[in-house]
MITOR-300992 format. One record per residue (C-alpha): x, y, z; residue in one letter. Coordinates in steps of 0.25 Angstrom, whole numbers, plus 5000, padded with zeros to 4 digits. Example, Ala and Ser with C-alpha at 12.3 -4.5 7.8 and 13.67 -1.06 7.14 Angstrom:
BEGIN
504949825031A/505549965029S/
This chain:
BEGIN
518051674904X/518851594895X/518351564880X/518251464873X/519351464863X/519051504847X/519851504835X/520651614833X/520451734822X/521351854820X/520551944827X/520451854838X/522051824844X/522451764854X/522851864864X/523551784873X/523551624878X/523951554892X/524051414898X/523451404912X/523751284920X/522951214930X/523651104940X/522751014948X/522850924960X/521750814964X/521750704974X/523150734979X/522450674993X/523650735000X/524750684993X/525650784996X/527050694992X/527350594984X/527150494998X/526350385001X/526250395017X/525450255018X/526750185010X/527750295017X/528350305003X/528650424996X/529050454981X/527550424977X/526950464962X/526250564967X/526050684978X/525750844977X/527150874978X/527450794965X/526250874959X/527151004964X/528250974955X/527550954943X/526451094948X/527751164950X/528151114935X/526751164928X/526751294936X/528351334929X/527951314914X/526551374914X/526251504921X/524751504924X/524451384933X/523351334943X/523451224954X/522351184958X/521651034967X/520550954966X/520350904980X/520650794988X/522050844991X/521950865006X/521850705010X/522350565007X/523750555014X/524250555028X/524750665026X/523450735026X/522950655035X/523750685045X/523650845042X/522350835047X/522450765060X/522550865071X/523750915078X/524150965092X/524951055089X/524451135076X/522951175076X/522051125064X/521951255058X/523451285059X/523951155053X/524451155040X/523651075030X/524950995019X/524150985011X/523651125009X/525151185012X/525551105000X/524451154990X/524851304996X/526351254992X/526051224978X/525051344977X/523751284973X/522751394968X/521451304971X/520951174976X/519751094977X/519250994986X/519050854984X/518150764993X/519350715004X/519650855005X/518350845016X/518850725022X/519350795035X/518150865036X/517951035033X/518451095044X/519951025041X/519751055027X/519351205029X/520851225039X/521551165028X/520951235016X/521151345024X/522651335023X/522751335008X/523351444999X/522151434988X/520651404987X/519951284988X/518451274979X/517551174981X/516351214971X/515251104974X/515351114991X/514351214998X/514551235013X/513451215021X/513751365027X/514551465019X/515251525027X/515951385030X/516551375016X/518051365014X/518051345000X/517851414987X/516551374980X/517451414965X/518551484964X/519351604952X/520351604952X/521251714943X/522551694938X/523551794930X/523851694918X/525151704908X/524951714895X/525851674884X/526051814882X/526651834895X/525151924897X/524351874911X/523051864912X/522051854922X/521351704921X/520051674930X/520051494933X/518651484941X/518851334951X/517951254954X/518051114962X/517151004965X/517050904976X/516150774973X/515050794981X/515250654988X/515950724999X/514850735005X/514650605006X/516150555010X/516250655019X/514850675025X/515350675038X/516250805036X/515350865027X/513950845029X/513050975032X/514351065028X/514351055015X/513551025002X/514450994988X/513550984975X/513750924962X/515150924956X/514550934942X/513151044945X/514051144952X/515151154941X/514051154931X/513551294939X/515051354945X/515851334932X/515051444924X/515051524937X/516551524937X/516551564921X/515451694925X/516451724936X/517551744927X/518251604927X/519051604914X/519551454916X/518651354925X/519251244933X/518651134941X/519251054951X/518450934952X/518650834962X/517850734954X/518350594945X/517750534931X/516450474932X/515150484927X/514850564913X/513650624918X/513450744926X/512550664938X/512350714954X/513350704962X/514450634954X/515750614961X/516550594948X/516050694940X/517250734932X/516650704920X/515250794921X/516150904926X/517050904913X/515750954904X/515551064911X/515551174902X/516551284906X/517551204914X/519051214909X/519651134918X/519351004926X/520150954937X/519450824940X/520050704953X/519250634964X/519750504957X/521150494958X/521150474942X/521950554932X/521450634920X/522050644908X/522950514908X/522250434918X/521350314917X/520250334905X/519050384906X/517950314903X/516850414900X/516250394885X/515450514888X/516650614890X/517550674881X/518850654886X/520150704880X/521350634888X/522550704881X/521950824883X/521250824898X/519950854895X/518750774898X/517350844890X/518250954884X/518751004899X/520150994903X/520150884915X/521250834925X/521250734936X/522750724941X/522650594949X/522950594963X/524050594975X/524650684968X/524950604956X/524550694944X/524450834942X/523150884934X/523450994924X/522451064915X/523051174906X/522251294901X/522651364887X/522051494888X/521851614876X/521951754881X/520951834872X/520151954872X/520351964887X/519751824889X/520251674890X/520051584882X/520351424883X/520851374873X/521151214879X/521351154892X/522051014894X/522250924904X/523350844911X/523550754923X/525150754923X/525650644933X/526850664943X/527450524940X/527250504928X/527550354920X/528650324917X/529150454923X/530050524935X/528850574945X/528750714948X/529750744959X/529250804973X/528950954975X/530350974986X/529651104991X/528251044993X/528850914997X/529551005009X/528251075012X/527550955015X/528850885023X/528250905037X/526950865035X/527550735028X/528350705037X/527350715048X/526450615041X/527750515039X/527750535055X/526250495056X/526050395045X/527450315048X/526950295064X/526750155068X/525450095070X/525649935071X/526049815063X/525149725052X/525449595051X/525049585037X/525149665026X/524049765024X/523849795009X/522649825000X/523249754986X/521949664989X/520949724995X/520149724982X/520149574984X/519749544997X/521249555004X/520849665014X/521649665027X/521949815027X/520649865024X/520349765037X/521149825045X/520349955043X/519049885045X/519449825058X/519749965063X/518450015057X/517649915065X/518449935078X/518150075078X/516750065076X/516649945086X/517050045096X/516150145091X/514850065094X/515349985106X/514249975116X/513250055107X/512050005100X/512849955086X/513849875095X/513249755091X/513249765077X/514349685069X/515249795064X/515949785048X/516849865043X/517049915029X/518349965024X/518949985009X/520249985004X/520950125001X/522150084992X/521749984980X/522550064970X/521350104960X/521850254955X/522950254964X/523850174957X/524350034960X/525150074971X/523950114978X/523750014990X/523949985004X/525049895008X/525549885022X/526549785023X/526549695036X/527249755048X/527149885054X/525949975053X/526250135050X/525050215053X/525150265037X/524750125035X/523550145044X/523350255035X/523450175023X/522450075027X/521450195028X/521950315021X/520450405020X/520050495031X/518750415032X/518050395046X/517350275055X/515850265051X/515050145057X/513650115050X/512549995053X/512449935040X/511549825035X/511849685028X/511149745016X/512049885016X/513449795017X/513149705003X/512749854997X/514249905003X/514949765000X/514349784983X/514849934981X/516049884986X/516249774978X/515949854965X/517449874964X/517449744956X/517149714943X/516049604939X/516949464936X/516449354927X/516349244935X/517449144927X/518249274922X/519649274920X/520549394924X/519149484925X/519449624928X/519149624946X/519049774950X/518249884945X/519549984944X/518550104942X/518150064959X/519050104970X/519450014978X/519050114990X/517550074988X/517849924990X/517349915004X/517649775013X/516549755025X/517649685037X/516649585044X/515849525032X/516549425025X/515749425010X/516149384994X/516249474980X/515549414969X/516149474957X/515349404948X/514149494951X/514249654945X/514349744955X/513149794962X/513449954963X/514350054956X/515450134961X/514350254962X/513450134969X/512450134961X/511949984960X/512149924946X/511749794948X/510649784957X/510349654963X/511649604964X/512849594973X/514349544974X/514349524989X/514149394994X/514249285005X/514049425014X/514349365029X/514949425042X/515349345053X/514849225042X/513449245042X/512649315030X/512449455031X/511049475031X/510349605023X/509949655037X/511149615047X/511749745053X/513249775053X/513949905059X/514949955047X/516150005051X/516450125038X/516950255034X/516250375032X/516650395016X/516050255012X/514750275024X/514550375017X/514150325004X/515550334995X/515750264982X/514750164978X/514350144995X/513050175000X/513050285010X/512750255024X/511650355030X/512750455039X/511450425050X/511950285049X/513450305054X/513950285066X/515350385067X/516450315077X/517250435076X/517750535066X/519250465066X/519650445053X/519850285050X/521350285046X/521550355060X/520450245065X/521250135058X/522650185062X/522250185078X/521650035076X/523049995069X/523850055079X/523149995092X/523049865086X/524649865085X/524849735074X/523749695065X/523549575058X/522649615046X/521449505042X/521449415030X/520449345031X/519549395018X/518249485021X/517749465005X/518249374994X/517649374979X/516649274976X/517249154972X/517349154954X/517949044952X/518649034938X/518649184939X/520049274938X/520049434941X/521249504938X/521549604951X/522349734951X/523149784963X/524549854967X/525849784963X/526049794978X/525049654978X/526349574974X/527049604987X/525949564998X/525549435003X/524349384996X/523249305005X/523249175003X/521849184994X/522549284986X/523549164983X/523249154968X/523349294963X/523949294950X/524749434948X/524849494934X/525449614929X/525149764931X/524149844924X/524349984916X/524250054932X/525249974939X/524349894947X/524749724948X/523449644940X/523249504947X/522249394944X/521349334955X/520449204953X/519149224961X/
């Protein structure tokens, strides 16, 4: 068990000192190269095999190194995608996951799970963590059977470790890792009656002494889990934060959000000690390397050798970037980049394959403002499928809506995070870029009453304007624009005058109000009790972000396609598509009122519609992102 460290006397030297280096991964989400298969660009600023070059660099000028991930590494591309899908010639349990052969390449020691690692469902995630040269540990799930567990609950792992001295020692690192226990929700209909996963914070609080009685000299936690609340409350999804006071952990690698620590954004957390320069947040080394691939988080250990013991003597963070600013990036790893050439190329086959032709560009620059042809597309595929779903049953009557979100709104994914699909030919990776989640179909009778509640937490993605304000701040940049839901077949205004009615956990903090007006479909009123059928997806029936859940007895299931697929299948048999224009939502009408608007730089280069015709551009803000003021 390591010590804490003390002042030195001369009967008490120092008998020997090390550094021990821990390397960690987070939200990669399949990023195996520095490409974009929706743009079909390579040379990106980000990728595993970027991370290779500058792991290969940390490993040659210190001895004792760990590599470890925090989750969410095993989906998010086509890539992954289409390592899944099922092949005549190779069985599933033969197939070779990319994914894993890659992390075997580098020669990861651990990982942990983050919550889309259980978007394909356990039995695809047991063959491919089957395939991987190290252990996976996930502390807070519980199978509902024992004897069903494939992973490790903790793990120790022991190292010989180097010393100045050119004397090894043994060192004991005890592993934990945590999984939000939301899963169960956004994946209820993989994981529901399988397993159980508890309270981030409650089973640190009980494993991490364990680990110490067990030996454990140095105490890691991987955590997939982002900054939010101080407070140690039930069920946090974000709980960073709580987790750093926990007595006895040395190291904190934290992700979920796609944020960086140290170097990122602020925190703002009055409560909190943080110390940014050296990577610790309450007096605990913490890293939170990005995503895609586009940092590397590094905490290092400083460790005394005495009396037959450890002792620690400092930890610090760093999130070091593979492009850095103002800097050459990192160059490709050549050996992994070979590795991975087959299965590249075979997704360039796929995602290069022709589905159609639009007529019009397809981009999601605007979506935060009512310009929504994309996401439209995706709904008319929705209510298709689920027309045919209750054809001829008793819901056949029903007028069916469809609700849909955009993906890419840049948010934490830089300015260069947003669809756009120039008019022309149609690849299927742009079908895949229209919908790039594995989510499935859910239909669900809804009431009048239930889509003001839906429209509201949607609408919290703005702030509150002034009416007569000039250049007022328009979106809530702490909101991603994923939860901003549009319901194709109503037609209805925003009234930003009026607070928001829920938070982004969806509590109500302004009862009695709501920004949702003029709520019509086909032009009549919708009416408290008028019954719809709602064409959705299982992650947001099931109650994510700030969104109610829809009781699962309450779903109609058309199949367990997933929707990119869905929507790939309706593109193609359509041949050419002309997207809609006309507007589902507008704002409230303020007039005298000016909002200035962010958006990519990509904005300049698309055809505005016509009521977007006095958008006044400006310049770009500290991220790279094109500021533009719109008059309501």
């Amino acid at each position: 068990m390591i010590a804490p460290s003390e002042t030195l006397t001369p009967d008490k030297e120092v008998q020997d000192c090390a550094l021990f280096r821990l390397m960690a991964t987070s939200d990669v989400h399949a990023n195996l190269l520095p490409y974009d298969y929706f743009t079909d660009q390579g040379d990106q600023p980000y990728g595993l095999s970027r991370l290779a070059t500058l792991i290969r660099e940390l490993r040659i000028d210190c001895a004792n190194t760990l590599l470890v991930d925090n989750g969410d590494m095993m989906q998010g591309t086509p890539l992954s995608d289409f390592a899944r899908a099922p092949s005549p010639d190779i069985s599933p349990e033969d197939r070779l996951n990319p994914i894993i052969d890659a992390m075997n390449a580098l020669g990861y020691d651990a990982a942990g799970l983050g919550n889309h690692e259980f978007n394909f469902g356990l039995a695809w995630l047991q063959r491919a963590m089957a395939q991987a040269r190290f252990p996976y540990v996930a502390s807070n799930l519980t199978p509902a059977r024992e004897e069903d567990r494939f992973w490790a609950s903790q793990l120790l792992l022991r190292r010989d470790v180097t010393c100045a001295s050119g004397a090894t020692y043994p060192l004991t690192i005890g592993l934990l890792s945590l999984v939000p226990p939301q899963i169960l929700t956004w994946d209820r209909h993989h994981l529901d009656g399988h397993i159980t996963c508890t309270d981030m914070t409650d089973i640190a609080e009980r494993l991490v002494p364990a680990l110490r009685a067990e030996g454990a000299d140095l105490v890691i936690v991987l955590a997939h889990t982002g900054f939010g609340p101080e407070a140690s409350l039930p069920g946090l999804e974000n709980a960073a934060l709580p987790l750093s006071r926990i007595p006895g952990i040395d190291g904190l690698v934290t992700g979920h959000i796609h944020d960086v620590f140290p170097g990122g954004k602020a925190l703002a957390a009055p409560g909190t000690e943080i110390d940014e320069a050296q990577g610790r947040i309450n007096g605990t080394a913490t890293v939170m390397p990005g995503f895609r691939g586009s940092h590397l988080g590094v905490i290092e250990f400083d460790l005394l050798r005495r009396d037959d013991r450890w002792r620690l003597r400092a930890a610090t963070a760093r999130a070091l970037p593979v492009a850095p600013h103002h800097a050459d990036r990192l160059p490709p790893d050549p050996a992994l980049d070979a590795r991975l050439a087959p299965a590249h190329h075979a997704t360039l086959a796929q995602t290069r394959r022709s589905i159609g032709t639009t007529t019009a560009p397809l981009h999601s620059y605007l979506s935060l403002l009512g310009h929504n042809p994309a996401e439209r597309l995706v709904a008319g595929a929705q209510r298709r499928a689920l027309a045919r779903a209750v054809e001829g049953g008793p819901l056949a009557d029903l007028p069916i809506l469809s609700s849909v979100a955009p993906f890419k709104t840049g948010g934490r994914g830089g300015p260069g995070y947003f669809t756009d699909i120039p008019a022309g030919p149609l690849a299927l990776r742009h079908g895949a870029d229209l919908y790039a989640f594995p989510n499935t179909l859910i239909g669900a009778v809804v009431t009048g009453r239930e889509l003001r509640h839906w429209l509201d937490c949607a609408a919290l993605v703005y702030l509150q304007v002034p009416p007569g304000a000039r250049d007022a701040k328009l979106c809530n940049l702490e909101a991603p624009g994923h939860i901003f839901e549009v319901i194709d077949g109503l037609t209805y205004e925003i009234d930003l005058a009026q607070p928001p009615r829920f938070s982004l956990t969806g509590e109500e903090i302004a009862p009695g109000t709501s920004r949702i007006h003029a709520l019509c479909h086909e032009g009549n009123p919708v009416q408290e009790d008028d019954r719809f059928l709602l064409a959705t997806n299982h992650y947001r029936a099931a109650g994510s972000g700030p969104f109610p859940a829809i009781s699962p007895d309450r779903w109609l299931v058309p199949s367990q396609v997933l929707l990119r697929d869905l929507i790939i299948a309706d593109l193609t048999e359509t041949g050419q598509i002309t997207p809609p224009e006309d507007p589902v939502w507008r704002f409230r009408p303020m007039p005298g009122t000016t909002v200035v608007c962010r958006s990519g730089p990509g904005l300049r280069h698309v055809p505005l519609p016509p009521r977007f015709a006095g958008i006044e551009f400006l310049d770009l803000d500290d991220d790279g992102f094109l500021k533009f003021r719109l008059a309501l």
